[in-house]
C-alpha positions in Angstrom: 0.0 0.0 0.0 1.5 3.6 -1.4 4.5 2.2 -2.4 3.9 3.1 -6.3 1.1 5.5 -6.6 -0.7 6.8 -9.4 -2.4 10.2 -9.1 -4.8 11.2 -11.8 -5.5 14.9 -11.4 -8.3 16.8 -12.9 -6.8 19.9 -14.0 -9.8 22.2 -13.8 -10.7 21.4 -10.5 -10.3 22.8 -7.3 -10.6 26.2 -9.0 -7.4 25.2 -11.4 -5.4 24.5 -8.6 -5.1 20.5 -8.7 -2.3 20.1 -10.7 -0.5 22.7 -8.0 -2.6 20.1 -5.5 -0.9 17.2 -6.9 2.4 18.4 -6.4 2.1 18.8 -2.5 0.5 15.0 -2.4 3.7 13.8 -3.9 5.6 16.0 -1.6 3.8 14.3 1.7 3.7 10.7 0.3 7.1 10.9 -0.5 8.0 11.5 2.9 5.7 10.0 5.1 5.4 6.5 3.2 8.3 6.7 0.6 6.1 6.4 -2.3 7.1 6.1 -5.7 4.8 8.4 -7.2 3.3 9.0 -11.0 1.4 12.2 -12.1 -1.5 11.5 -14.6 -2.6 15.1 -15.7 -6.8 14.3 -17.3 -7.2 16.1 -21.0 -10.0 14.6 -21.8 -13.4 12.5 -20.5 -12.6 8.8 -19.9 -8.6 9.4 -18.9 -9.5 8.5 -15.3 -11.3 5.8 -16.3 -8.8 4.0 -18.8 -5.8 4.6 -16.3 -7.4 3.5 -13.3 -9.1 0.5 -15.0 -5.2 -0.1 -15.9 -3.3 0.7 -12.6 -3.1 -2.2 -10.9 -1.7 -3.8 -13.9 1.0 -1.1 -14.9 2.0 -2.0 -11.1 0.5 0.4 -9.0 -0.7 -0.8 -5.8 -2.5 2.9 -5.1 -4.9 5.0 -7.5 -5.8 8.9 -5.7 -7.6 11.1 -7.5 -7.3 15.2 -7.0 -10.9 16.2 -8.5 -14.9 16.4 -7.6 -17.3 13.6 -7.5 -17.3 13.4 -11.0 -13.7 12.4 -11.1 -14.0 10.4 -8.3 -16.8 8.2 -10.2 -14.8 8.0 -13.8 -12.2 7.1 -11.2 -13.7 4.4 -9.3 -15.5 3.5 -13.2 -12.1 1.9 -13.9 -11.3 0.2 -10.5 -14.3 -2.0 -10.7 -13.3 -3.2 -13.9 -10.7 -5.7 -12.6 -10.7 -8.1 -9.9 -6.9 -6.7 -8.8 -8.0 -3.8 -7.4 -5.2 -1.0 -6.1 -6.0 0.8 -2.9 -8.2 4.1 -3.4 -8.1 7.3 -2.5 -8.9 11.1 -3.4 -8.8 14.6 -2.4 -11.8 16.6 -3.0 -12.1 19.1 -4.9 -15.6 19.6 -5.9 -18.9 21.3 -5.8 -20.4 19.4 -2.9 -18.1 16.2 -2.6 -20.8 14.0 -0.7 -18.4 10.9 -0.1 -15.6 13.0 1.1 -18.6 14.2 3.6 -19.4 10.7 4.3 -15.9 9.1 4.8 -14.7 12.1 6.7 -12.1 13.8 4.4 -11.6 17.1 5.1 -13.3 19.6 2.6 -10.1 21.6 2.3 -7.8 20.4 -0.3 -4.7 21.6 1.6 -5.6 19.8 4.9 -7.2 16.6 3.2 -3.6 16.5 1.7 -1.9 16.5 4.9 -4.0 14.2 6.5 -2.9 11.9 4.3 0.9 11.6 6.2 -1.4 8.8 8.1 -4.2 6.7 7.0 -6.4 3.8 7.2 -8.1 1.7 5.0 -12.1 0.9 5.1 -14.3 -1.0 2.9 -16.2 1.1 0.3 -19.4 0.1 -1.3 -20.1 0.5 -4.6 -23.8 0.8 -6.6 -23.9 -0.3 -10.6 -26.5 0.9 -12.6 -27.8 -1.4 -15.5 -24.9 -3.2 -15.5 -22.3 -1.2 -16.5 -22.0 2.7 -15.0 -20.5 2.9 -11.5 -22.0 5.4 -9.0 -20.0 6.5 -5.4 -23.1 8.3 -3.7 -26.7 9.0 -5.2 -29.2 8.5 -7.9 -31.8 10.4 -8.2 -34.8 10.8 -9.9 -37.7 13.8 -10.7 -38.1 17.4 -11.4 -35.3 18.6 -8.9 -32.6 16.4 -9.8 -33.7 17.1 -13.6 -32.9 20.9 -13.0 -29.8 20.3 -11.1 -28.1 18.4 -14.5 -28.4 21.6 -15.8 -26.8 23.9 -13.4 -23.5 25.6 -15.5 -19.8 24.6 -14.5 -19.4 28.8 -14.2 -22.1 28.8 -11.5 -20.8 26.1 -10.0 -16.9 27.5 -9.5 -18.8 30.9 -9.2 -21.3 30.1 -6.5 -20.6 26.1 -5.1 -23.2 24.5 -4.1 -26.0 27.6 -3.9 -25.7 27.0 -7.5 -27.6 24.1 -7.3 -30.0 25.2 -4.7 -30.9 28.2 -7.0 -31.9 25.9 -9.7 -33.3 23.2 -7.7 -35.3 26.1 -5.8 -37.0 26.8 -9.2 -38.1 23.4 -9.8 -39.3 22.9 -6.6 -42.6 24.4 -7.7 -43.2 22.7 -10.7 -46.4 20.2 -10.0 -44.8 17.3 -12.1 -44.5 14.0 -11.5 -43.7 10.4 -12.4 -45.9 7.3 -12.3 -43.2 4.4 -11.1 -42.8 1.1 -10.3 -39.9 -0.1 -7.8 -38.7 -3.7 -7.4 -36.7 -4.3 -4.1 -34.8 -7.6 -3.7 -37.6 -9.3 -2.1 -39.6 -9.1 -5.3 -41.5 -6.7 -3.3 -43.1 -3.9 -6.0 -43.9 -0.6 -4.8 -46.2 2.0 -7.3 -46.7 5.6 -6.4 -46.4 9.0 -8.4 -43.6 10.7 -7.5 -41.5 14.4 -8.0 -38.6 13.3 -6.0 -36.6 9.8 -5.9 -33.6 9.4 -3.9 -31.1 6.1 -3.9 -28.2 6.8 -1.6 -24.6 5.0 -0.5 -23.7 7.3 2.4 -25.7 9.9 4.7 -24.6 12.5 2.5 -26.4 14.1 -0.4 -26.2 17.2 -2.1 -23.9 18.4 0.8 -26.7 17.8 3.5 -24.5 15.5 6.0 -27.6 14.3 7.4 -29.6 13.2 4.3 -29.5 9.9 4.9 -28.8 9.5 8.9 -29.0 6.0 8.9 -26.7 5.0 5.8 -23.3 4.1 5.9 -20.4 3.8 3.2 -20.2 0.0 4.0 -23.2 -1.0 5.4 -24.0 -3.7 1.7 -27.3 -1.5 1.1 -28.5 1.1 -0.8 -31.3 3.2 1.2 -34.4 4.6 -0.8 -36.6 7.6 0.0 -39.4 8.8 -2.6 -41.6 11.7 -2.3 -45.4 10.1 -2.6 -47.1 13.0 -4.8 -46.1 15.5 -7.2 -46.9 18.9 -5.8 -44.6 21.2 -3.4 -46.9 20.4 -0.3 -46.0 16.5 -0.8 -42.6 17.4 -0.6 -42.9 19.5 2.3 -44.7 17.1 4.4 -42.0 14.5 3.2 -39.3 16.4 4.1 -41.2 17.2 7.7 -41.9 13.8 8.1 -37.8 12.9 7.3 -36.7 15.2 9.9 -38.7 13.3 12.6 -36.5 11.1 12.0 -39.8 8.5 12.1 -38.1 6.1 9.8 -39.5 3.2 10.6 -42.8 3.6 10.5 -45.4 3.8 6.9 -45.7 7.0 5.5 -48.6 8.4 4.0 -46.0 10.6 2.2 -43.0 9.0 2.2 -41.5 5.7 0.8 -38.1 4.5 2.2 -36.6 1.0 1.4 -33.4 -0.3 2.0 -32.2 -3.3 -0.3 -29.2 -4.4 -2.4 -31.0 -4.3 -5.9 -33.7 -2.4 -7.4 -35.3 -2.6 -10.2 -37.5 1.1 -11.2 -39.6 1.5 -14.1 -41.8 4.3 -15.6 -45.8 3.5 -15.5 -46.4 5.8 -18.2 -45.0 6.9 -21.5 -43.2 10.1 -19.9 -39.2 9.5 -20.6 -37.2 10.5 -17.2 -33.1 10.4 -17.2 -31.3 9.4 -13.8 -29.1 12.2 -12.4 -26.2 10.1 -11.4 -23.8 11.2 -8.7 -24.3 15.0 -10.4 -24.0 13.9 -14.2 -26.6 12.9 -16.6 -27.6 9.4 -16.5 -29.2 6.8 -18.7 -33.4 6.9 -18.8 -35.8 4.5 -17.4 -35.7 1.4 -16.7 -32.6 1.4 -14.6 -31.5 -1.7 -12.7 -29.3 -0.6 -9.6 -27.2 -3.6 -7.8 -24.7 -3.2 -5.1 -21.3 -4.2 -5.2 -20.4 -4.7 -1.3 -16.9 -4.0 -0.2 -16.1 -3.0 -3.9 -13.3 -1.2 -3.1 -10.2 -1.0 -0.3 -10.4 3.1 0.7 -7.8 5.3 2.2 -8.8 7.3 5.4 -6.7 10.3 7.3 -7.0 8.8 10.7 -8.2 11.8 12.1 -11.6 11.1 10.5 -15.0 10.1 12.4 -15.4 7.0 10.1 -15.6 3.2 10.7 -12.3 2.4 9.0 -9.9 -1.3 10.0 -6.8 -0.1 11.5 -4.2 -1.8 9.1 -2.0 -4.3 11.1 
């Protein structure tokens, strides 16, 4: 672990900074674990992907990433293609960087750096949807999540996440919805009309820490929530009823499921994409399955997580 290290760095994140980023990584790895270090600079969409997918055979026994979630996810899109899988790591660099949240990385690039003099390694789950596209944190589904896909890189950088609260502000108001099906892995199917579907990994999305409460980054399920209703008051009253933190009991406006696989279909003839970790996913019918323990992950120790100490 960290002996030969690859770093793939997206150069436009962190404000333009990650490649200056990088070189500080190298700079601590070097002389806390006397790493052998390579510097992948991204150009273009996929790099991550192909060199990651390739690391462990080119002899790297660590893959970190310097970007946001997206880079994270082409990143991790390459791990899971291989059975060898290098240890993994990132520093975020994002938007919102929900995992980072979740596993307890510090949201400074600087001191997420530094923390990394010292780590330890946890499992990481991983969710696959139909079959093929990898996804660290959330899918999502409905008007919000629609609006959010189209939220501009410049008012991103320019205003982080209030970028995406602006636009998902606007859609909030919109009365549409979705007739769906879900299939949990108990054959169990659950029909409702709905503005708002939510399928998390970790407690965090969209930067709200406490999203999910009761999910955990390696916990081998993915946790469910769906607004029942299309209208602003049926999100309100789900959201009220969320708070409560009344999870366990049925919900006349609130679905929650936890499960390993689902399976969610349109009703109707409407065509609704997946927002995927951020990015613009494939349309209905998606099929999401769980990869448990997918992937070996790198934690500062100073972190709140559930890590193994390495021996």
């Amino acid at each position: 672990m960290l002996s030969r290290v690859l770093l793939i760095v997206n150069p436009t994140a962190g404000r333009g900074l990650a490649v200056s980023y990088s070189q500080d990584l190298k700079r601590v790895l070097e002389d806390n674990h006397q790493s052998k270090i390579q510097v992948r600079i991204t150009q273009a969409e996929g790099d991550a992907t192909e060199w990651a997918k390739n690391a462990f055979g080119d002899g790297f026994d660590t893959v970190i990433c310097l970007g946001g979630d997206g880079t994270v996810r082409e990143t991790v899109q390459g791990l899971i293609q291989n059975p060898d899988r290098p240890y993994f790591a990132f520093i975020p660099m994002g938007t919102v960087n929900d995992l980072a949240r979740a596993l307890g990385y510090s949201l400074n690039p600087a001191t997420a750096i530094k923390e990394m003099a010292k780590v330890k390694t946890g499992n990481l789950d991983i969710g696959l949807v139909n079959n093929s596209l990898a996804f660290i944190n959330v899918v999502a589904l409905g008007v919000i999540p629609e609006s959010v896909m189209s939220t501009s890189s410049d008012d991103k950088n320019r205003l982080g996440p209030l970028a995406y609260f602006l636009d998902g502000f606007n859609a909030f108001f919109s009365e549409k919805g979705y007739e769906l099906k879900i299939t949990d892995d108990q054959d169990q199917v659950h029909s409702l009309m709905s503005n708002l579907v939510l399928i998390g990994l970790t407690n965090s999305i969209g930067g709200f820490e406490a999203a999910l409460p009761e999910a955990s980054y390696d916990d081998g399920l993915f946790h469910l929530i769906a607004v029942k209703g299309k209208t602003p008051l049926d999100t309100i009253r789900a959201a009220i009823q969320k708070n409560q933190n009344l999870f366990k009991l049925p919900k006349e406006n609130l679905l929650q499921l936890n499960s390993k696989f689902f399976l969610i279909e349109s009703k109707a003839s409407s065509e609704l994409a997946a927002n995927i970790d951020g990015d613009a996913g494939p349309g209905l019918p998606l099929k999401l399955e769980l990869l448990a323990s997918a992937l070996t992950v790198l934690i500062p120790d100073q972190s709140k997580s559930k890590p193994f100490f390495l021996p």
